[in-house]
C-alpha positions as CSV (number, residue, x, y, z in Angstrom):
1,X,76.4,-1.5,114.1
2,X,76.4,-5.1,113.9
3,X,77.1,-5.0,118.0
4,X,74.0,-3.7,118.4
5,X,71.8,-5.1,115.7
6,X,72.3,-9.0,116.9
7,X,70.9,-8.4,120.6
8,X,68.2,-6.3,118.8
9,X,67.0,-9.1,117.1
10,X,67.0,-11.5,120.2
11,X,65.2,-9.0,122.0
12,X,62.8,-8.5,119.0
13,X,62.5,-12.7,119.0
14,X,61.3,-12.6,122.8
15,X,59.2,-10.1,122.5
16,X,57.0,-11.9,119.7
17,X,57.3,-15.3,121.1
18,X,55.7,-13.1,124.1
19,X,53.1,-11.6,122.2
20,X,52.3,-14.9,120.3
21,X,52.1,-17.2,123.7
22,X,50.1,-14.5,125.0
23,X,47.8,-14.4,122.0
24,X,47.1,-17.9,122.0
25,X,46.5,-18.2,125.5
26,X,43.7,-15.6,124.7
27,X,42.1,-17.7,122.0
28,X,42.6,-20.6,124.5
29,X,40.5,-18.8,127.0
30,X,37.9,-17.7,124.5
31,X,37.5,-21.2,123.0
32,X,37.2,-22.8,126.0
33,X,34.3,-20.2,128.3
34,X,37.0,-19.0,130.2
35,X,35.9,-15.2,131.4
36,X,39.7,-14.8,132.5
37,X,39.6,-11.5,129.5
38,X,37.4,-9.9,130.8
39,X,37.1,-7.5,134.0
40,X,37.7,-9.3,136.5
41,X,35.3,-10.3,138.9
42,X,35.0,-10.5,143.0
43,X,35.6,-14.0,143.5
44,X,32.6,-15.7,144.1
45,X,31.3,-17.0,147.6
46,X,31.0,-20.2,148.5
47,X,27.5,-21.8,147.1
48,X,25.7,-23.6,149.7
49,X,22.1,-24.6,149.2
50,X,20.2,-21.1,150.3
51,X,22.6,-20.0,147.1
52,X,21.3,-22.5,144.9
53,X,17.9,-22.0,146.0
54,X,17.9,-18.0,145.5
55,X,19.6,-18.9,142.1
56,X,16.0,-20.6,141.6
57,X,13.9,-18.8,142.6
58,X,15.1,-15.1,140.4
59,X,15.7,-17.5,137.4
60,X,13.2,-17.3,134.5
61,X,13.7,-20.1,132.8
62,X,13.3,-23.3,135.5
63,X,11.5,-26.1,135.7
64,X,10.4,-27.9,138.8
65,X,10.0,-26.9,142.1
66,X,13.2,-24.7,144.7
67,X,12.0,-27.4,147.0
68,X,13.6,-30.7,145.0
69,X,16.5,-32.8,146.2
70,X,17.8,-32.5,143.1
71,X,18.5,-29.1,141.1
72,X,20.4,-28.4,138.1
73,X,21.8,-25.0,137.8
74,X,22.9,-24.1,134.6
75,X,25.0,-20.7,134.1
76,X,24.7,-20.1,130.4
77,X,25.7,-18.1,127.3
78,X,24.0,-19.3,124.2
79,X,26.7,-17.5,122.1
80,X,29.1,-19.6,123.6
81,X,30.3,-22.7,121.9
82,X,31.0,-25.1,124.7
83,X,27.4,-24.4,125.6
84,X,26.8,-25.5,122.7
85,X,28.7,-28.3,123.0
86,X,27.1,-29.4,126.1
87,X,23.3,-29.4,124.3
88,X,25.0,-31.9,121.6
89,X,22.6,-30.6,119.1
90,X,25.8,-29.2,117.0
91,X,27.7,-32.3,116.2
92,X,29.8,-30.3,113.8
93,X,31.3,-28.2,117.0
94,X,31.1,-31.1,119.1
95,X,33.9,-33.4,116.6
96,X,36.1,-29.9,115.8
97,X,36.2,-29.3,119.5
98,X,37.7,-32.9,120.3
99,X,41.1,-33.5,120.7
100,X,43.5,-36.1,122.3
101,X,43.0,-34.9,125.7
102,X,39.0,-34.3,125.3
103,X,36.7,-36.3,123.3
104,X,33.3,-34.6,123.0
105,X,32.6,-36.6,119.9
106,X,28.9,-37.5,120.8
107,X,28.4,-41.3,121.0
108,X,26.1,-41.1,117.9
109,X,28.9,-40.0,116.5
110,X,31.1,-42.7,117.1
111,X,32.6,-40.9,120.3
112,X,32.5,-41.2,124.2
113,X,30.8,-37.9,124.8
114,X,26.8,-38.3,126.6
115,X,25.9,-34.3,126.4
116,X,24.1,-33.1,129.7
117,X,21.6,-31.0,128.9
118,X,19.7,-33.5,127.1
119,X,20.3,-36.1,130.1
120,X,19.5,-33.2,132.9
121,X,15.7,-32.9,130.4
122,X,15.5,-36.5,130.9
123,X,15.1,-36.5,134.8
124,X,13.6,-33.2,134.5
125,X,11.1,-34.8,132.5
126,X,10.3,-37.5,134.8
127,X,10.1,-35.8,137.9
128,X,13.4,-36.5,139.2
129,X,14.8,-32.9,139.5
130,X,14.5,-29.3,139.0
131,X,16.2,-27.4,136.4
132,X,17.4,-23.5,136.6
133,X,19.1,-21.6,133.5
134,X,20.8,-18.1,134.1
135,X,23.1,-16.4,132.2
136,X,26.3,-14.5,132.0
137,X,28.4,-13.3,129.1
138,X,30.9,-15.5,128.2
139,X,31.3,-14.7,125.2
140,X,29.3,-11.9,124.5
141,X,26.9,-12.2,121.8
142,X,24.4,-13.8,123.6
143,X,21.8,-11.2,125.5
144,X,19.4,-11.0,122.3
145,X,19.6,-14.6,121.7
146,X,19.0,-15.3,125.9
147,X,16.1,-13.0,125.3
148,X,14.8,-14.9,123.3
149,X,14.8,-18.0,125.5
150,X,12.8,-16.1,128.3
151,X,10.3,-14.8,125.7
152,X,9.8,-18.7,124.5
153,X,9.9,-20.1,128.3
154,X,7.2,-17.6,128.6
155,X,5.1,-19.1,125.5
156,X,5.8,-22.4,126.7
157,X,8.2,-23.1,123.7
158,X,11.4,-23.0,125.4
159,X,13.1,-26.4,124.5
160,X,11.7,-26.2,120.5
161,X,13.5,-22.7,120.7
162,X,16.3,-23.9,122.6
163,X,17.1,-26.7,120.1
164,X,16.9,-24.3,117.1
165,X,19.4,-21.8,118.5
166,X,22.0,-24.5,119.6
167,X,21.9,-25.9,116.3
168,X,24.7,-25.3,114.0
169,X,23.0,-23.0,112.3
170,X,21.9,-21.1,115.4
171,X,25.0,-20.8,116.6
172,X,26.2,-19.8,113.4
173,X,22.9,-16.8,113.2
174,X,24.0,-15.7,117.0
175,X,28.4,-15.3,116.7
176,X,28.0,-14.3,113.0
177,X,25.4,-12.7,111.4
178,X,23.0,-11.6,114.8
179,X,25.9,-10.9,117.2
180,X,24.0,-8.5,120.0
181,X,22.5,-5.9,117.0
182,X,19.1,-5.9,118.3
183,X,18.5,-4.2,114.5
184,X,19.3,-7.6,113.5
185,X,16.6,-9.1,115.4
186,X,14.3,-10.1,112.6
187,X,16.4,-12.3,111.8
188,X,15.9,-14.1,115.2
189,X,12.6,-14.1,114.7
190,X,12.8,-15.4,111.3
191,X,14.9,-18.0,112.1
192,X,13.1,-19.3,115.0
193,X,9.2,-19.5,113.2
194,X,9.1,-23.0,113.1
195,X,9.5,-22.9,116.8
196,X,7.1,-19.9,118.0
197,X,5.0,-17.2,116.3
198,X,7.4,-14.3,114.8
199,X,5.1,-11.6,115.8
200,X,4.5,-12.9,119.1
201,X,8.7,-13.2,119.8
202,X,9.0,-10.0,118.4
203,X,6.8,-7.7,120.1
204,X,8.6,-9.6,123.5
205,X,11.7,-8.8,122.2
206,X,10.8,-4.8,121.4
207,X,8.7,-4.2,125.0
208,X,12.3,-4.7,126.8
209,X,10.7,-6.2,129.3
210,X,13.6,-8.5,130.3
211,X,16.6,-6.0,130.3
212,X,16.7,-6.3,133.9
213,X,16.8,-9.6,134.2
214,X,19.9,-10.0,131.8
215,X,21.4,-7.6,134.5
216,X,20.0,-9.4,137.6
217,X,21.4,-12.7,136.0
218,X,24.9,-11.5,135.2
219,X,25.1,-11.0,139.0
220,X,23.7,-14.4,139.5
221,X,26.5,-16.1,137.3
222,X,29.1,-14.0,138.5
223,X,28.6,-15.3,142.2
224,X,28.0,-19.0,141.3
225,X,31.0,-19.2,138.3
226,X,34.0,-21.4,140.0
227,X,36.9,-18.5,140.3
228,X,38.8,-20.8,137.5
229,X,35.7,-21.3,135.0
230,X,33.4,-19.6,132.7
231,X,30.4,-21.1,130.9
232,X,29.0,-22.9,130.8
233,X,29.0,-24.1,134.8
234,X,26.4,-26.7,136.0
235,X,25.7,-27.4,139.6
236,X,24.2,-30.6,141.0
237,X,22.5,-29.1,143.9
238,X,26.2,-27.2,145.2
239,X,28.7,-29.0,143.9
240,X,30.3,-27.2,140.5
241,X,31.3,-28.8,137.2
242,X,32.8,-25.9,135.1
243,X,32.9,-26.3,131.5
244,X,31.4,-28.7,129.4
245,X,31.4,-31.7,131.2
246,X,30.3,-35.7,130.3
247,X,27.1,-36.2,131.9
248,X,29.1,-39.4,133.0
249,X,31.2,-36.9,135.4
250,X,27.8,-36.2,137.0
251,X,26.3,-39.4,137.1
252,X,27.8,-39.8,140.9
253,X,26.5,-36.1,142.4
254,X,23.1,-37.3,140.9
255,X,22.4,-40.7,142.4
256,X,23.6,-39.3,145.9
257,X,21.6,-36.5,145.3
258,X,18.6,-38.9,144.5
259,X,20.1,-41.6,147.7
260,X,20.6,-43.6,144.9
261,X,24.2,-44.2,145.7
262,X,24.7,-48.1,146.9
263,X,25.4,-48.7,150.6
264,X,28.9,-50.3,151.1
């Protein structure tokens, strides 16, 4: 017996050191937008400027004009927490998400971390670029709450919306207590009536009228996510930074974009 039992139990060791590695690697994957567990996709083609520009121009929520010489493309879940992240409205998220290796401590919070979205506003803001958002399922408990954000862009209350769901306590409503139910929509709408009129997001949210844009966009992402990333991706004009980037990583895409670069 005991021949047979000591290989068993090396066997039975492997096998859950397997399972565990695998495991983890899963939450990795999860934590960090990664799409790698899910179907897989085609792998995308390459984004050239007719890409970007079609991106644009099906996107509900943009700002500016297809035309500028600078667009931000954002592919989005607001479930997601590096998405999150990246807004730096959940500093909470943004300090237990640091570690050694990436600090997205924001620099009001004593860290190095300058969160894009807020920066990308900025030149939005003054006239510097255009700004698309599209989504795709990253983490999947997102559609009602990206709903919501095309039912505000449509009010004109996008960024007050916006704000309130990347919160921590937006985030907190969309992955724990909302998560996709749409009978749990009221307390979207709840939530959000600082931001825009309850009845007004509601009856948006009931006609269905975006359900095929949620679709349309899922293709969108699908063909402009990097083969290796997940969300959140943003593009200055076609060049890709996957995950939840330092605006400082960026800062050199934008100034050529804008021929702001200095001559040698």
């Amino acid at each position: 017996m005991k021949k047979y039992f000591t290989p068993f139990l090396v066997v039975l060791a492997l096998g859950l050191a397997f399972f565990s590695g695998s495991m983890w690697q899963r939450v990795r994957n999860l934590e960090r937008g990664s799409n790698s567990n899910k179907t897989a996709t085609p792998t995308p083609k390459p984004v050239t400027s007719d890409t970007i520009k079609e991106a644009f121009a099906k996107a509900v929520i943009k700002f500016g004009e297809g035309s500028a010489k600078l667009i931000f493309t954002e592919i989005s879940d607001p479930s997601c927490p590096y998405c999150s992240i990246a807004v730096g409205k959940n500093p909470k998220l943004n300090r237990e998400a640091s570690s050694p290796q990436y600090d997205f401590r924001l620099i009001s919070d004593g860290g190095t971390f300058l969160a894009p979205v807020p920066e990308i506003k900025k030149l939005v803001d003054s006239g510097k670029a255009s700004y698309a958002v599209i989504y795709f399922p990253g983490h999947g408990s997102g559609e009602l709450a990206m709903k919501a954000l095309y039912c505000a862009f449509e009010e004109g209350k996008y960024w007050p919306v916006h704000d309130l769901l990347m919160s921590g306590a937006g985030y907190d409503l969309i992955n724990n207590q909302v998560q996709n139910e749409k009978a749990k929509a009221d307390l979207l709408t709840s939530f959000l009536k600082s931001a825009i009129n309850s009845k007004t997001l509601k009856s948006c949210l009931d006609s269905g009228k975006y359900d095929g844009q949620i679709i349309l966009e899922r293709e969108l992402g699908a063909n402009l996510i990097p083969a290796k990333g997940g969300t959140p991706t943003f593009y200055v004009n076609t060049i890709a930074f996957p995950g939840a980037h330092n605006f400082k990583d960026l800062e050199g895409a934008v100034k050529e974009a804008l021929g702001e670069t200095p001559k040698p």
